[in-house]
C-alpha positions as CSV (number, residue, x, y, z in Angstrom):
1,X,-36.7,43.6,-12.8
2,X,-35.6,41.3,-9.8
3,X,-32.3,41.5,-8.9
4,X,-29.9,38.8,-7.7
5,X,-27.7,38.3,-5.1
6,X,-24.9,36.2,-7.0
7,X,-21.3,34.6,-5.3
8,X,-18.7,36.9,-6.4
9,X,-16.7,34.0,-7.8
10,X,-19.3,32.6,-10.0
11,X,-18.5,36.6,-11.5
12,X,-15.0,34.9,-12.2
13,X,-13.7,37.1,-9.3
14,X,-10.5,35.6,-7.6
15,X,-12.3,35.4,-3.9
16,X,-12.3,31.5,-2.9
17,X,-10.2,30.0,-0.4
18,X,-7.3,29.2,-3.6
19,X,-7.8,32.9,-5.1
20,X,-9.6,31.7,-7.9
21,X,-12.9,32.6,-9.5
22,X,-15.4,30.1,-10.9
23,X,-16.9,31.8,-13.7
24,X,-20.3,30.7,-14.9
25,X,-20.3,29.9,-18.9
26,X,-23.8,30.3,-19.7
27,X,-26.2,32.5,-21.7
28,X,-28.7,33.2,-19.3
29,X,-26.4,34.6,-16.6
30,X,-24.8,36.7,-19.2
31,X,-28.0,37.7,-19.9
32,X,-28.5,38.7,-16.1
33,X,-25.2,40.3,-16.2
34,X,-26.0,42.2,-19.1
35,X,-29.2,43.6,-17.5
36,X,-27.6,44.8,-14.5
37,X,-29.6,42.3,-12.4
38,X,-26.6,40.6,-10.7
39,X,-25.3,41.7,-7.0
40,X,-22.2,40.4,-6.3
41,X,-21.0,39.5,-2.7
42,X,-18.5,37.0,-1.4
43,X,-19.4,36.6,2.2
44,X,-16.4,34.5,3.4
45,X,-14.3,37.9,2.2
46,X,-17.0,40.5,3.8
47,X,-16.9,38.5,7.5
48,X,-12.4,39.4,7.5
49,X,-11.0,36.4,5.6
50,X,-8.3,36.8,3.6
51,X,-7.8,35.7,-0.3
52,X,-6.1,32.6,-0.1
53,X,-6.9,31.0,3.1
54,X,-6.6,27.8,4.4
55,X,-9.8,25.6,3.1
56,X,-12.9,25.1,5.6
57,X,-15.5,22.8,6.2
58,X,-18.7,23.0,8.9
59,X,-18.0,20.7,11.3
60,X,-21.1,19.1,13.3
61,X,-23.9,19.9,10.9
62,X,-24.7,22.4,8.4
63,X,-25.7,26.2,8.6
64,X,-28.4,26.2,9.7
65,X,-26.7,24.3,12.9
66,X,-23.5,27.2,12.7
67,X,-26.7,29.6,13.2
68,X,-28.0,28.0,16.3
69,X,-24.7,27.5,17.6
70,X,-24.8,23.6,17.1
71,X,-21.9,23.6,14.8
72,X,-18.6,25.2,13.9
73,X,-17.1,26.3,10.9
74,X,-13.4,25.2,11.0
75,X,-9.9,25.5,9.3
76,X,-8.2,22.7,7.5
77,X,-5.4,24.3,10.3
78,X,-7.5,23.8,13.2
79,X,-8.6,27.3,13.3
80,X,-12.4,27.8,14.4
81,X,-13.8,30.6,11.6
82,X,-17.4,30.3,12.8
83,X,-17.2,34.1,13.8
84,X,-16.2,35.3,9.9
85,X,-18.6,33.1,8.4
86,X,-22.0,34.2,10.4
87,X,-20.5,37.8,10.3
88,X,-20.3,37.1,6.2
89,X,-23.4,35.5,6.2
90,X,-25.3,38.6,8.3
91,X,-23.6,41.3,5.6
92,X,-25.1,39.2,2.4
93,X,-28.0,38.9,4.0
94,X,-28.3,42.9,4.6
95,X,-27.0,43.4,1.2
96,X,-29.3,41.4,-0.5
97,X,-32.3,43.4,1.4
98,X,-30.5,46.8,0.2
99,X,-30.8,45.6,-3.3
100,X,-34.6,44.6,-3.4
101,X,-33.2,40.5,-4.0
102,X,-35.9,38.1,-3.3
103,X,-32.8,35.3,-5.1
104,X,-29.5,34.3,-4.5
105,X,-27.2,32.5,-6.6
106,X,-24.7,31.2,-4.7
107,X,-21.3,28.3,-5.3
108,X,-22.4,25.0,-4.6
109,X,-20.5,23.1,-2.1
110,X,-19.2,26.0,0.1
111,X,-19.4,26.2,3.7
112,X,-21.2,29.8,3.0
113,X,-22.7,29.4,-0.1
114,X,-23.6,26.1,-0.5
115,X,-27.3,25.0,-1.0
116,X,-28.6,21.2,-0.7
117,X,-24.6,19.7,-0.4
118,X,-21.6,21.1,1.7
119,X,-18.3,19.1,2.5
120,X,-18.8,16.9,5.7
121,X,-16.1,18.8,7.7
122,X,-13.4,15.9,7.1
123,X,-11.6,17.3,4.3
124,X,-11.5,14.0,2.8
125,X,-14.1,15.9,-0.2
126,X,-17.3,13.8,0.9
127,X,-20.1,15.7,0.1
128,X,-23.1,15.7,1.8
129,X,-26.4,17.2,2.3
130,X,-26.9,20.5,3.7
131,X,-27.1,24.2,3.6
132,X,-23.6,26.7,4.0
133,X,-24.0,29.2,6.8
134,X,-24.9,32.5,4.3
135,X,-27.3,30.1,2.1
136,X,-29.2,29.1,5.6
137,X,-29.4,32.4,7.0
138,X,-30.8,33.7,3.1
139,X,-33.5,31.2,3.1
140,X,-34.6,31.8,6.9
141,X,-35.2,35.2,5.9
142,X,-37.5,34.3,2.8
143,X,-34.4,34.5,0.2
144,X,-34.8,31.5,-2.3
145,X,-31.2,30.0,-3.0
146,X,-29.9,28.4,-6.2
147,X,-26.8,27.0,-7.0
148,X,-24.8,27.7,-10.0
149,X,-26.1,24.4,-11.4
150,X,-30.0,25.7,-10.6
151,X,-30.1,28.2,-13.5
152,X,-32.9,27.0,-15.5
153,X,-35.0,26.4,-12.4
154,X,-33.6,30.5,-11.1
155,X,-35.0,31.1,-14.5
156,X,-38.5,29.6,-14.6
157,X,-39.2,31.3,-11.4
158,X,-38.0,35.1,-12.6
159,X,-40.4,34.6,-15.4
């Protein structure tokens, strides 16, 4: 049975920057849940952030840039959390090889978690297109990534 790394907030744990969860409502991560396939890990909390903190946004690329030390994760204060995030992202990525998963399911739009869009480090909430530091780091390593809104295809490819 493949197991799954999964955001600890898509659990409906209170671990994003505004201490809220954001639960998935759907029958086939239930399922998962049921089954015991789901790891849950919140990588922003695991690199030494606390629950709230100020929101933050990768500034000068994606993740994959943070990772080559192109970009910078930064504070809506100003405060450069580059550090916390690539520590997060190391600890998910260590996890997810403790718990034999090939998958993650991660939250869309995050500066870790995100996969295909991330805010473009303006905090104006422009998306754009692009990988958050953990979701770069999982897929250099030969971890597929999914967002929350990627269940059917996270699906198709567990069967």
């Amino acid at each position: 049975m493949e197991r799954i790394l999964v955001s600890s907030c898509l659990l409906g744990r209170p671990v994003r920057y505004d201490g809220r969860g954001k639960p998935v409502r759907d029958d086939l991560f239930e399922r998962w849940r049921a089954e015991g396939r789901l790891v849950p890990f919140c990588p922003e909390v695991a690199g030494g952030l606390p629950v709230p903190r100020p929101p933050a946004e990768i500034v000068g690329g994606d993740g994959a840039d943070v990772l080559d030390g192109a970009a910078r994760v930064v504070a809506d204060t100003g405060e450069d959390v580059t550090e916390a995030f690539v520590a997060g992202a190391r600890l998910a990525l260590e996890t997810a090889r403790r718990a034999g998963a090939r998958v993650a399911l991660l939250k869309e739009s995050s500066p870790s978690c995100g996969s295909r869009m991330i805010y473009d480090g303006t905090f104006t909430g422009t998306r754009v297109a692009g990988d958050g530091v953990t979701a770069a780091l999982l897929e250099r390593e030969g971890i597929r990534v999914f967002g929350e809104e990627g269940l059917a295809d996270l699906a198709a490819l567990l069967d």
